[in-house]
N, C-alpha and C positions, 0 to 999 in steps of 0.2 A: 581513418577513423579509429578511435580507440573507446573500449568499452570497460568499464567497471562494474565490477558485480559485487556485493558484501550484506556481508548479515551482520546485524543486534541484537542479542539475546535480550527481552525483556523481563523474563520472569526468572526465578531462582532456578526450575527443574528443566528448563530449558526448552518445555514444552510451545513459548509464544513468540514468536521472531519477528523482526522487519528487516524487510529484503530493501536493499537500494540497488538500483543499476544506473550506471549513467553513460551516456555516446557523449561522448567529446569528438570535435573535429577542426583542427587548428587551433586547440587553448580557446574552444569554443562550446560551453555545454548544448546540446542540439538535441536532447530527448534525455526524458529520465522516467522512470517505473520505483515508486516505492508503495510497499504492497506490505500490509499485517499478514500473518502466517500464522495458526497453529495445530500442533498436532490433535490431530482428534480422528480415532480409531484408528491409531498408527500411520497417517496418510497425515502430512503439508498442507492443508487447505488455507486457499486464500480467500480471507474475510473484507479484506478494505483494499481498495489500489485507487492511487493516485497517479495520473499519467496525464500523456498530450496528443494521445488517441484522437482520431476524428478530429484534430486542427486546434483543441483547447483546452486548457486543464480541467479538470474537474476529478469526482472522485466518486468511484464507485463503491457501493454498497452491494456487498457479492451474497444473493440468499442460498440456501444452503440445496438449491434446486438450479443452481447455477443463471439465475436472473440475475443481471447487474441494473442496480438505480443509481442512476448518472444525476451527481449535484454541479455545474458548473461553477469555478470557483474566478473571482476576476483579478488573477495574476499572470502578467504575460512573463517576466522576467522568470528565466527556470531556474536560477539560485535560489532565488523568493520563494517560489513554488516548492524547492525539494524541503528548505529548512521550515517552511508550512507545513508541508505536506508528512515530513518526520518525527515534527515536534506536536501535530495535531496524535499522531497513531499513540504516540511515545506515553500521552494526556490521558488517554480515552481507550487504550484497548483492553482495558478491559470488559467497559460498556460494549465495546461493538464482540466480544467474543459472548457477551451475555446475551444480546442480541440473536447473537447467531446462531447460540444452543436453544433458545427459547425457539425460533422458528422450526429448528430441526425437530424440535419433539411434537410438534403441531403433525 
């Protein structure tokens, strides 16, 4: 089995990342994790992951109290699912980091 790990920097200061990993096993993608990052108070925190945890994709919503809310999404194919799962963070993180700070100061 073979594993890829790789970052995208989405913001200019390099402060907001998306982590992709993926297990390949025979020219066969078999698990992937891609996951919004940013830093805040000098520490990597993860805001959003996308995986196939527990038997099916969906994606969590990580609060800053470390509760994850599970959306199940209905794609079985994990190509489908990572370039979904990419291009949804790629779209929107910065709503989900507004999200995130707004909880945190609660």
């Amino acid at each position: 089995m073979k594993r890829k790990e790789f970052f995208k920097i989405l913001d200019r200061e390099g402060f907001d990342r998306l982590r992709v990993r993926l297990e390949i096993d025979k020219g066969e993608l078999i698990n992937i994790i891609v996951q919004y990052e940013s830093l805040i108070d000098n520490k990597w925190t993860a805001i959003i992951r996308y995986d196939i945890e527990h038997g099916f994709f969906h994606r969590d919503m990580i609060t800053p109290k470390g509760e994850k809310i599970k959306t199940p999404i209905d794609i079985s194919d994990l190509n489908s699912a990572t370039i979904y799962a990419e291009q949804d963070i790629k779209d929107k993180w910065e709503y989900y980091k507004q999200r995130y700070l707004k909880e945190l100061k609660r």
